[in-house]
PALUM-133622 format. One record per residue (C-alpha): residue number from 0; residue in three letters; x, z, y. Coordinates in Angstrom, 3 decimals, always signed. Example, Ala and Ser with C-alpha at 12.3 -4.5 7.8 and 13.67 -1.06 7.14 Angstrom:
<lumvexs>
+-----+---------+----------+----------+----------+
: num : residuo :       px :       pz :       py :
+-----+---------+----------+----------+----------+
:   0 :     ALA :  +12.300 :   +7.800 :   -4.500 :
:   1 :     SER :  +13.670 :   +7.140 :   -1.060 :
+-----+---------+----------+----------+----------+
</lumvexs>
This chain:
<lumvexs>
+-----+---------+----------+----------+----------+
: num : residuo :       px :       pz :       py :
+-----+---------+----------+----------+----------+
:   0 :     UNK :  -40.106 :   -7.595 :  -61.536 :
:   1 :     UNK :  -37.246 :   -5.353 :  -60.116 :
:   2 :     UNK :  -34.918 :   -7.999 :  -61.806 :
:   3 :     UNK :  -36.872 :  -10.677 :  -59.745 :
:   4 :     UNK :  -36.356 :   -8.715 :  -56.227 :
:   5 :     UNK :  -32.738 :   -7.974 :  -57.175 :
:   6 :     UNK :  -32.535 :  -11.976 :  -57.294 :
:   7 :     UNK :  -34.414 :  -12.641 :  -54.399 :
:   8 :     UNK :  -32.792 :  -10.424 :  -52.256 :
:   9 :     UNK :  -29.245 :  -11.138 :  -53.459 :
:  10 :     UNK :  -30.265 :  -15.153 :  -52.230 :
:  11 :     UNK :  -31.307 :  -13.861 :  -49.059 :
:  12 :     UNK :  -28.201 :  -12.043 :  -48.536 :
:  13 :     UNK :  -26.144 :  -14.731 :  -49.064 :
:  14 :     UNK :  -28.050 :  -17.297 :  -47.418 :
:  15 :     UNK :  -27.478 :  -14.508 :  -44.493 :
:  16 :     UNK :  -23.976 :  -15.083 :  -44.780 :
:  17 :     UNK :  -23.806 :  -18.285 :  -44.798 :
:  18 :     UNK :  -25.898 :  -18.552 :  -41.811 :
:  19 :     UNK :  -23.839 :  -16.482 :  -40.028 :
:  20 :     UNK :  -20.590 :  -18.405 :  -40.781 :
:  21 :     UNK :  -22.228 :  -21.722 :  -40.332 :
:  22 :     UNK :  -23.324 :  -20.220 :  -36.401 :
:  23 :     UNK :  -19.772 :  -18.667 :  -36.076 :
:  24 :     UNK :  -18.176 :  -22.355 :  -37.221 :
:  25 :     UNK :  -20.213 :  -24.054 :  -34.973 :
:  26 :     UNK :  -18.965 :  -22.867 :  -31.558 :
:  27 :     UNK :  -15.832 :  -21.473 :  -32.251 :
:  28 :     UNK :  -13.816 :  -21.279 :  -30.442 :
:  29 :     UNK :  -15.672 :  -18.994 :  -27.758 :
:  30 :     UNK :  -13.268 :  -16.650 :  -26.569 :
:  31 :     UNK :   -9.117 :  -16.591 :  -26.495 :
:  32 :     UNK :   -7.224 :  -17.370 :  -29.610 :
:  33 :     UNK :   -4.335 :  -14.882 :  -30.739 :
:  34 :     UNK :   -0.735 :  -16.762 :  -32.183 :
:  35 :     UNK :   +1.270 :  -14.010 :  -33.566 :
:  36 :     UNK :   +4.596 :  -14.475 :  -33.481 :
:  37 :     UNK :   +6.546 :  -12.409 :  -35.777 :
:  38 :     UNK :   +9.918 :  -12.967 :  -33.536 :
:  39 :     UNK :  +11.381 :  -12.033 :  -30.227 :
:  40 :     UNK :  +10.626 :  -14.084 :  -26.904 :
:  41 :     UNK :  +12.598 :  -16.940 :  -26.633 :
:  42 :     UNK :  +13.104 :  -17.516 :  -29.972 :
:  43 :     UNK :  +12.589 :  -21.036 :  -31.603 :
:  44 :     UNK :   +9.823 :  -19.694 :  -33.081 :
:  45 :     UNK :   +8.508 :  -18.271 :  -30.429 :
:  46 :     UNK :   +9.037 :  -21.529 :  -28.197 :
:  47 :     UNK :   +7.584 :  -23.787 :  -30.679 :
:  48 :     UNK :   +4.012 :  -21.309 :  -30.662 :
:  49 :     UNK :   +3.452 :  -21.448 :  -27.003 :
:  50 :     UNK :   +3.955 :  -25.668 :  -26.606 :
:  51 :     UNK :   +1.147 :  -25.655 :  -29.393 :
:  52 :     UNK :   -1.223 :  -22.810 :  -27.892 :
:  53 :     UNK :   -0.591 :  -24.813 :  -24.269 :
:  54 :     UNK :   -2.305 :  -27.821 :  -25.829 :
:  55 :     UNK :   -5.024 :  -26.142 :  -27.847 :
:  56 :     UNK :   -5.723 :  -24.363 :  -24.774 :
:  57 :     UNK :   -6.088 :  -27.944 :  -23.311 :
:  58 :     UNK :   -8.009 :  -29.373 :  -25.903 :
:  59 :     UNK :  -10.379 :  -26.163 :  -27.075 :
:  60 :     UNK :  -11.155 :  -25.024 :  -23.922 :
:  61 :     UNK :  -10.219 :  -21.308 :  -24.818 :
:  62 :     UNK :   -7.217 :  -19.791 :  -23.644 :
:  63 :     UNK :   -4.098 :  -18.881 :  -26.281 :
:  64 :     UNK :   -2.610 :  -15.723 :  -25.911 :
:  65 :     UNK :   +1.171 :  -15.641 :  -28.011 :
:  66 :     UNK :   +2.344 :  -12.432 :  -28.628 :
:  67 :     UNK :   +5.630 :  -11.522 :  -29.668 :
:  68 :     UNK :   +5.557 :   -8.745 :  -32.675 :
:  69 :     UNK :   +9.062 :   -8.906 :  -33.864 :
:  70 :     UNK :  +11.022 :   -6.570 :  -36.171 :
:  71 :     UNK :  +11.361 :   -5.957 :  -39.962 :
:  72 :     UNK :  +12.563 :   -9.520 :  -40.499 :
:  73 :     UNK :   +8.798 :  -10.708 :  -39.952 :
:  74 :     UNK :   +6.717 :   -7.714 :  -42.194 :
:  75 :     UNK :   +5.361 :   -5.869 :  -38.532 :
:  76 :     UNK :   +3.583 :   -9.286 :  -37.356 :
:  77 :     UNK :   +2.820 :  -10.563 :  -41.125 :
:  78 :     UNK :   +1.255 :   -7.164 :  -41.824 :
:  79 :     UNK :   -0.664 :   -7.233 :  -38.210 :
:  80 :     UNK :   -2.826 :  -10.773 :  -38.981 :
:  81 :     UNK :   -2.797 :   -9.949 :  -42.840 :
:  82 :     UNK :   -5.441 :   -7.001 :  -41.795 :
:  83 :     UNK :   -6.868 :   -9.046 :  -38.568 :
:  84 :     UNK :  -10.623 :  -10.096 :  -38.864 :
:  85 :     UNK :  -10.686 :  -13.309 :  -40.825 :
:  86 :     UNK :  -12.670 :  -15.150 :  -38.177 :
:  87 :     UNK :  -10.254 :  -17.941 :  -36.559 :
:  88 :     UNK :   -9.052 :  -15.879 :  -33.741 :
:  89 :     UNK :   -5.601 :  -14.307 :  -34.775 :
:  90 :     UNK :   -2.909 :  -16.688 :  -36.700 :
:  91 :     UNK :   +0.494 :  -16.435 :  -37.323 :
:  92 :     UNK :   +3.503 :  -18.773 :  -36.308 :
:  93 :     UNK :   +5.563 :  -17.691 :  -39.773 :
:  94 :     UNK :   +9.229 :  -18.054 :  -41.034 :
:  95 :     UNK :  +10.310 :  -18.651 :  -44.465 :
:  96 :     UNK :  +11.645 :  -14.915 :  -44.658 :
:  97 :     UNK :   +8.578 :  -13.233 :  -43.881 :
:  98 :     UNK :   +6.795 :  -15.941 :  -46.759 :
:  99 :     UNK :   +8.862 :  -16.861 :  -49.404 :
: 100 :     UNK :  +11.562 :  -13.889 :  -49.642 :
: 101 :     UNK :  +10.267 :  -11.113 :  -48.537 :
: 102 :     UNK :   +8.251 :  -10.577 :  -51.232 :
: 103 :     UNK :  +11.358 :  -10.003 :  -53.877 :
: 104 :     UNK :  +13.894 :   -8.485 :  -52.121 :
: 105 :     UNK :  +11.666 :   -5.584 :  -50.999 :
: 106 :     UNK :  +10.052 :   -3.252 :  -53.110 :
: 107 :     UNK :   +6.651 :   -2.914 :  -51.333 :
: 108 :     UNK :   +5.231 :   -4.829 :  -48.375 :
: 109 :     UNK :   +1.808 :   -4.349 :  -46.795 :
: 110 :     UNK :   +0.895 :   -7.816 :  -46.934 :
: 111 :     UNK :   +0.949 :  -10.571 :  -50.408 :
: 112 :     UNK :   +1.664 :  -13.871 :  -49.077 :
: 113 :     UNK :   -0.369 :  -15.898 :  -51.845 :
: 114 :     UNK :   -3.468 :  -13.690 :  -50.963 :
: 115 :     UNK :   -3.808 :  -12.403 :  -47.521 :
: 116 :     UNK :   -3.195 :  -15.541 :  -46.087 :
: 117 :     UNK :   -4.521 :  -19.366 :  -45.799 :
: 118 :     UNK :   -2.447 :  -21.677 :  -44.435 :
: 119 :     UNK :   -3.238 :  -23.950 :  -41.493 :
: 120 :     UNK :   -0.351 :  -26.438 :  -41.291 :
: 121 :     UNK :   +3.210 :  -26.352 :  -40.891 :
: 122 :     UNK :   +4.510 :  -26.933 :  -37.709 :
: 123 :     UNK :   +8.125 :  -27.782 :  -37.883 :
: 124 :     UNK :  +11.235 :  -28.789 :  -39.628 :
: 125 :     UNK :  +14.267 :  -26.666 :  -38.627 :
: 126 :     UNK :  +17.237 :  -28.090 :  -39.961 :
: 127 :     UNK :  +20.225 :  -25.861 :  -41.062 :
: 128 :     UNK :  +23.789 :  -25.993 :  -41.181 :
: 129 :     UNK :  +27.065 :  -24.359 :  -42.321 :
: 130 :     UNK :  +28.868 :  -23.397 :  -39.181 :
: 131 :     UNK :  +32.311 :  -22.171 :  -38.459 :
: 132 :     UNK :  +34.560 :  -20.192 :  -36.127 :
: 133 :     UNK :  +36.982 :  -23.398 :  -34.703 :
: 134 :     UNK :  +40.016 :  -21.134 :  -34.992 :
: 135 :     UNK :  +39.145 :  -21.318 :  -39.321 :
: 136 :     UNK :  +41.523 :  -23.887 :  -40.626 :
: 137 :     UNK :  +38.692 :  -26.087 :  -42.178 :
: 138 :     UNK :  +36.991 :  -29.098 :  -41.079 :
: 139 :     UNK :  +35.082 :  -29.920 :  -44.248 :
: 140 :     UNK :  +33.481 :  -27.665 :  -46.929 :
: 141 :     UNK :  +35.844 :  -28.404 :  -48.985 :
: 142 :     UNK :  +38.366 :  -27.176 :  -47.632 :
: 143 :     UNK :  +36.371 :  -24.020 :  -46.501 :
: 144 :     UNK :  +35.926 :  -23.155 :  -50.629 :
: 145 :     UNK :  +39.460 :  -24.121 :  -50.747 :
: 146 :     UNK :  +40.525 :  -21.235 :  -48.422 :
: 147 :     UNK :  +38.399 :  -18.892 :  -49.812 :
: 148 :     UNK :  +39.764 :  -19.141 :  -53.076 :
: 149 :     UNK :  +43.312 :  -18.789 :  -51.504 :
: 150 :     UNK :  +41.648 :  -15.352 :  -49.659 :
: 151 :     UNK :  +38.791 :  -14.178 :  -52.259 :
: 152 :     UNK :  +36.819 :  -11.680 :  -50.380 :
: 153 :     UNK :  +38.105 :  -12.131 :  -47.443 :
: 154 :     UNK :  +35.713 :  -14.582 :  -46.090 :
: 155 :     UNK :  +32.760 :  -13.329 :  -44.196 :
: 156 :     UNK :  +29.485 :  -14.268 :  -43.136 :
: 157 :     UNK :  +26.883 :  -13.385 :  -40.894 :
: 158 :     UNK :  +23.522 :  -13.560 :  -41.538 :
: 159 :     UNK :  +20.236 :  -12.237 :  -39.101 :
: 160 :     UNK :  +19.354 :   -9.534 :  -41.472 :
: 161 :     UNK :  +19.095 :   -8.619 :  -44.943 :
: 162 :     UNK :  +16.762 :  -10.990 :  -46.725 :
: 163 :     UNK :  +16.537 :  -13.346 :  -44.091 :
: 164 :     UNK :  +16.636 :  -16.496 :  -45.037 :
: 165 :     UNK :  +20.681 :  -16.979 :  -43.283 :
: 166 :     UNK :  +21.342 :  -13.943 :  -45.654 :
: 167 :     UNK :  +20.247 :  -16.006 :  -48.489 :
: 168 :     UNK :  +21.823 :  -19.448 :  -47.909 :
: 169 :     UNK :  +25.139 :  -18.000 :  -47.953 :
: 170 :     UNK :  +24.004 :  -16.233 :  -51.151 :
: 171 :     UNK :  +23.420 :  -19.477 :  -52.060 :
: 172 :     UNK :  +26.338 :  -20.829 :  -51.215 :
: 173 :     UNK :  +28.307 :  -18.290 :  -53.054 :
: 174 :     UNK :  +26.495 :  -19.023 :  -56.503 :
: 175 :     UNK :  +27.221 :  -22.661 :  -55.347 :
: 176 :     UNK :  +31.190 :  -22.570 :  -55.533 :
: 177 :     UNK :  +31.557 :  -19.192 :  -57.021 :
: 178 :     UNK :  +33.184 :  -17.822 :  -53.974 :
: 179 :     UNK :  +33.523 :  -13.925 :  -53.363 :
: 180 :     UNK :  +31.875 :  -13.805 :  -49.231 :
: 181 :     UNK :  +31.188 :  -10.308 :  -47.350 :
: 182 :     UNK :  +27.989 :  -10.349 :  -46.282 :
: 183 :     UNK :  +27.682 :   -9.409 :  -42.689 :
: 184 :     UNK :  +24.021 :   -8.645 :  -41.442 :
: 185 :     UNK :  +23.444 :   -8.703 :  -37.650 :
: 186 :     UNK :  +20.100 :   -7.453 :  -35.978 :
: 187 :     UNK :  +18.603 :  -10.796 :  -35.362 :
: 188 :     UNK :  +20.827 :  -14.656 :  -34.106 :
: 189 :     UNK :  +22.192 :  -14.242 :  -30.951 :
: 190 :     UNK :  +24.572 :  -11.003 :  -32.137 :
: 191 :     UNK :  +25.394 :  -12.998 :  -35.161 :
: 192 :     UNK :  +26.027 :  -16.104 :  -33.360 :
: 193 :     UNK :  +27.868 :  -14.390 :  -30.576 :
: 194 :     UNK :  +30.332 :  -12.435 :  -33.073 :
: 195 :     UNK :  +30.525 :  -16.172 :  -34.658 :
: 196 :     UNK :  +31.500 :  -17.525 :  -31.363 :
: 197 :     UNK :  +34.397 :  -14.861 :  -31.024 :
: 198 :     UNK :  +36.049 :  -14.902 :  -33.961 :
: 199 :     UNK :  +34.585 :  -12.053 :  -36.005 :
: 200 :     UNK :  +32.983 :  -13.924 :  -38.219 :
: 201 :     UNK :  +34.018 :  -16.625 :  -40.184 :
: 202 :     UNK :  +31.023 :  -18.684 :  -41.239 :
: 203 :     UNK :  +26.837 :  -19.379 :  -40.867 :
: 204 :     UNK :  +24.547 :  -20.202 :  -42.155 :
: 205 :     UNK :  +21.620 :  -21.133 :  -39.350 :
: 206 :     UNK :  +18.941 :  -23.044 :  -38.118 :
: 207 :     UNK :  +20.921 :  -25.592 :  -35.794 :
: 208 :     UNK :  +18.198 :  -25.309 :  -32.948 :
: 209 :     UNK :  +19.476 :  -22.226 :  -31.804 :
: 210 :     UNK :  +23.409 :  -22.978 :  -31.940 :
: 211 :     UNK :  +22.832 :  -26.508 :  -30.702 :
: 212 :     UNK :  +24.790 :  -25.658 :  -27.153 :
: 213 :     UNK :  +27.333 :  -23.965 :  -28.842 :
: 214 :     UNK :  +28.289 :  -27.027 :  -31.336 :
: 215 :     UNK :  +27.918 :  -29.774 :  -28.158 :
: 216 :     UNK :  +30.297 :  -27.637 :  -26.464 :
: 217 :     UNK :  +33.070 :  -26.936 :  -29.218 :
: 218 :     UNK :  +32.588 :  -23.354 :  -29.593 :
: 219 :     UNK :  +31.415 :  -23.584 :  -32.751 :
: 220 :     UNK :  +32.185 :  -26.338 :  -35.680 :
: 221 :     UNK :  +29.428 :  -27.964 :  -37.597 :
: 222 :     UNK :  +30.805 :  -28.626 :  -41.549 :
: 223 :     UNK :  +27.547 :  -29.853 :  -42.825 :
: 224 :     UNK :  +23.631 :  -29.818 :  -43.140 :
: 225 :     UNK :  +22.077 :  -28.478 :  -45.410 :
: 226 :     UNK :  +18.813 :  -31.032 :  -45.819 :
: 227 :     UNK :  +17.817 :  -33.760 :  -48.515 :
: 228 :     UNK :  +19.476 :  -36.470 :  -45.819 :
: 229 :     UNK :  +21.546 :  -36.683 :  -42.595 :
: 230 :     UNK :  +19.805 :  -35.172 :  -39.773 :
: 231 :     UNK :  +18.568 :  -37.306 :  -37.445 :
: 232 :     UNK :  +20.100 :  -34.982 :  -34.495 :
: 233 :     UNK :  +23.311 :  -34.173 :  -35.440 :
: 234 :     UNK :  +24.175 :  -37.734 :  -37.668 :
: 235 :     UNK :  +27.985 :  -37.377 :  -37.519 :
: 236 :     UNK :  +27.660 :  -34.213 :  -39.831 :
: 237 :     UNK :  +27.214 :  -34.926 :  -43.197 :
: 238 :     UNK :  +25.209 :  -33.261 :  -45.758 :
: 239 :     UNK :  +26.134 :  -30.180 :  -48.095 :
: 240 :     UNK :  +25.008 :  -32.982 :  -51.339 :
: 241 :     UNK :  +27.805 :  -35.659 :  -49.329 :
: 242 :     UNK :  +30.242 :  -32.950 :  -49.102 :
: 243 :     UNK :  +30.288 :  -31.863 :  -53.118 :
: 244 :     UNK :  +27.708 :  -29.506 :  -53.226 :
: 245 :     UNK :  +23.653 :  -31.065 :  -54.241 :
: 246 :     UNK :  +22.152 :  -27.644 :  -55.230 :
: 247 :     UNK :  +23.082 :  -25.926 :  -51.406 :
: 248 :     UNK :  +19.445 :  -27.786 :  -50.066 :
: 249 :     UNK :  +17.517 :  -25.548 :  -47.177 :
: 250 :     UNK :  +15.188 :  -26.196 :  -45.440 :
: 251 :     UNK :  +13.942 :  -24.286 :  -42.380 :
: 252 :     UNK :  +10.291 :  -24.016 :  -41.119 :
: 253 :     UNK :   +7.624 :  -22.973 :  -39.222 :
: 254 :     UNK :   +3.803 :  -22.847 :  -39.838 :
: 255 :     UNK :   +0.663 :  -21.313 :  -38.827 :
: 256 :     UNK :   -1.751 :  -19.504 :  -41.099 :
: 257 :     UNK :   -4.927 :  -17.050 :  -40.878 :
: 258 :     UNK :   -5.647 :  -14.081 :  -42.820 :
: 259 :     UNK :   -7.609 :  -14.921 :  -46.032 :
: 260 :     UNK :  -11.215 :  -15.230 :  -45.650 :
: 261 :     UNK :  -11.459 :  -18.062 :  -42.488 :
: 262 :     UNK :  -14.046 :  -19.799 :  -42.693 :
: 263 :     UNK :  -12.527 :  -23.369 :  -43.956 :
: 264 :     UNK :  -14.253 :  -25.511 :  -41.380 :
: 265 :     UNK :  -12.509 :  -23.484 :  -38.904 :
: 266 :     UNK :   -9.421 :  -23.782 :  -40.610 :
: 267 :     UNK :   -9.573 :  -27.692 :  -40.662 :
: 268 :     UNK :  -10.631 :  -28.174 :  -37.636 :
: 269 :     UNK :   -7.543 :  -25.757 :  -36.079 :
: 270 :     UNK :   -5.312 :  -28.169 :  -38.675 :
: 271 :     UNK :   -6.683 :  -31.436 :  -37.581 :
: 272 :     UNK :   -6.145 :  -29.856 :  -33.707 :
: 273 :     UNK :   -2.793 :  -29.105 :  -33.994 :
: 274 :     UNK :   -1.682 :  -32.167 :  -36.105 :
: 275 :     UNK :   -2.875 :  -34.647 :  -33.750 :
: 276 :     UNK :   -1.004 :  -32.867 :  -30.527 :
: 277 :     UNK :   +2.095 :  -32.770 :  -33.014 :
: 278 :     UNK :   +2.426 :  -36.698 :  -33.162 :
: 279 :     UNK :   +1.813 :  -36.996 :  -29.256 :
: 280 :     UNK :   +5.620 :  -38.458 :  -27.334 :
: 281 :     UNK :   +5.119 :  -35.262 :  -25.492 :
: 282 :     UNK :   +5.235 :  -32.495 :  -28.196 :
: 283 :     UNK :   +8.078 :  -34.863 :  -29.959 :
: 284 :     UNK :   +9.708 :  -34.821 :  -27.198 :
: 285 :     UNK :   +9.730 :  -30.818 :  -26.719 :
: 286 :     UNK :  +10.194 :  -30.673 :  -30.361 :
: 287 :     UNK :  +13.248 :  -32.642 :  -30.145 :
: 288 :     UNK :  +15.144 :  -30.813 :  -27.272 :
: 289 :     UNK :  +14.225 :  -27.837 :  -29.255 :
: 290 :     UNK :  +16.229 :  -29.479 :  -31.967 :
: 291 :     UNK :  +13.425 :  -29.453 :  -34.345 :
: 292 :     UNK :  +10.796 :  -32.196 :  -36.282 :
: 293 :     UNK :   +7.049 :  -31.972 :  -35.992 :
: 294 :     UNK :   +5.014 :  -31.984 :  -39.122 :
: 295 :     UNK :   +1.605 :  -31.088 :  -39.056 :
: 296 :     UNK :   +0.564 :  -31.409 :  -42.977 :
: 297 :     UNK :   -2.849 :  -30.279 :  -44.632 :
: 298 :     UNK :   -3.164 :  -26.759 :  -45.259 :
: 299 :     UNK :   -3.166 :  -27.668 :  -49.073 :
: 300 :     UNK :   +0.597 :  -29.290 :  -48.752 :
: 301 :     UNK :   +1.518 :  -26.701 :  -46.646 :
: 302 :     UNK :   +0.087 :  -24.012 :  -49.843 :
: 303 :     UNK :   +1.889 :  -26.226 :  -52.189 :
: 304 :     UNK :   +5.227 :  -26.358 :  -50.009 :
: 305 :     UNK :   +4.913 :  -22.484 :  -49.177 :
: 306 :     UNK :   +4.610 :  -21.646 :  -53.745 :
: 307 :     UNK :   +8.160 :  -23.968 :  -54.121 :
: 308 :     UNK :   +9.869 :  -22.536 :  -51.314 :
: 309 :     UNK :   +8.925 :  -18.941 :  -52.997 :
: 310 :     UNK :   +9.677 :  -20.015 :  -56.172 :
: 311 :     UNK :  +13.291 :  -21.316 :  -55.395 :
: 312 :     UNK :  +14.122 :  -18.527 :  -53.080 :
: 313 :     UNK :  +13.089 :  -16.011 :  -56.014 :
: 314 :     UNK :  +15.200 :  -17.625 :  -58.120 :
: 315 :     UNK :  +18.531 :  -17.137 :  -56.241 :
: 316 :     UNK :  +17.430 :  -13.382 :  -55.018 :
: 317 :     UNK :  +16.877 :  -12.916 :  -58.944 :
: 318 :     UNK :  +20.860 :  -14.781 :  -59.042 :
: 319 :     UNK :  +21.942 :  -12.946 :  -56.794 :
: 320 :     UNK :  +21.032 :   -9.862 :  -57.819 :
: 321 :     UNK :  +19.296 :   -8.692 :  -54.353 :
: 322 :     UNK :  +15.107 :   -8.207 :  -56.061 :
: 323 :     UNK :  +14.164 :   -4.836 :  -54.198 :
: 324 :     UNK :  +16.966 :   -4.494 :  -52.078 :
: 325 :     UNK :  +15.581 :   -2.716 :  -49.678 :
+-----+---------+----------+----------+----------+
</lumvexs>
């Protein structure tokens, strides 16, 4: 018999529960959404989170509040929605640092990206490039690994921080052409774009969005990008795989996700919400100016895109020898 009321109760409970989430489903959302932005104001990131909280502000009815928690290359806003209340209210407009590399290059994080998080749907396509100071002596890649063969260790680059994903392309692009570079981390882009801009520096690795200005004017010098094919943006660069070098692919990106536990409904509905203002002329259009490519995928291709990103960025940390650098 006390076996029996165990059971019965137990059913009761969880019928409870799922009452409760099927009520809580049903007219969310009823109060302001939270997009955490793990990045400073103004940043692409940051830009990219407000044009999509404008229009599910638009089309939800509830207001979207962004809010900018940058620092520790992404952990203090990862950590902040990995121990938010799992009920559809507080996301996360991510970067492939704070996802797939932060996890092996430092020793202990307060968040686990495969199980404090769901994902919603990436947002964007940042493409990347290899740019250099136009005083360097180099207008292809080539000839960049020629110099620094002529000059081993000599050759610098900046990156946004260690473990950032700019830290780890040039890694990459070291194991690449077996160059000796000095790695040169800067507290975020614009310091490492500036010291770019001025000479310091010789070379970057960077989303183009944000240097953009700087390559239309001729302060800086595009060699290549770094995607599967020509961008669409900048077509008269060509690609690190046309230039010699097939293995040097990355990819930047952007995506929302929740903390683990959201009810799925309400993460499929905030998918299917954001997806369909993605393909609108307008949001292209932002995107565009922005320098960046809408997406909006299923928060099952964005899991699967999120475990090969981590997988091949674990493999060059491992290369590189940078696991727990920090």
């Amino acid at each position: 018999m006390k076996r029996i009321l165990l059971a019965v109760a137990a059913c009761a409970t969880a019928l409870l529960v799922a009452a409760n989430a099927a009520a809580q489903t049903q007219d969310y959302p009823n109060r302001p959404i939270r997009i955490i932005v793990p990045q400073a104001p103004g940043s692409g990131p940051d830009i990219i989170a407000r044009a999509i909280g404008q229009k599910i502000t638009e089309s939800m009815g509830q207001q979207v509040i962004v809010e900018n928690r940058a620092g520790a290359n992404g952990i203090i806003g990862m950590e902040a929605v990995a121990k938010s209340k799992p009920d559809g209210y507080t996301l996360v407009h991510a970067v492939p640092s704070a996802l797939t590399m932060n996890p092996y290059v430092y020793k202990k994080l307060p968040y686990d990206t495969f199980k404090d998080f769901v994902p919603v749907t990436q947002t964007a396509d940042n493409p990347f490039g290899l740019l250099v100071n136009p005083g360097l002596p180099v207008r292809t890649v080539k000839e960049l690994v020629a110099l620094g063969r002529a000059r081993p260790s000599q050759l610098d680059y900046a990156s946004f921080g260690i473990g950032n994903q700019t830290h780890l392309a040039g890694e990459l692009f070291a194991l690449a052409t077996n160059l000796k570079l000095t790695h040169v981390p800067y507290k975020g882009q614009t310091p490492a774009v500036t010291d770019l801009i001025g000479g310091q520096i010789a070379l970057l690795f960077t989303p183009l969005p944000g240097a953009a200005q700087h390559i239309d004017s001729g302060k800086l010098r595009l060699l290549a990008t770094c995607g599967e094919a020509r961008d669409t943006i900048f077509t008269n660069a060509p690609t690190m795989r046309e230039s010699g070098f097939p293995t040097v692919i990355i990819t930047g990106w952007l995506g929302l996700l929740a903390p683990t536990g959201t009810p799925k409904e309400i993460v499929n509905h905030l998918q299917s919400d954001v997806a369909k203002h993605l393909q609108t002329a307008e949001m292209k259009d932002t995107f565009t100016r922005n320098g960046t490519k809408p997406v909006g995928s299923t928060p099952e291709q964005f899991e699967r895109f999120i475990k090969s990103e981590a997988q091949k960025w674990s493999s060059v940390i491992k290369r590189a020898g940078l696991e727990f650098t920090q």
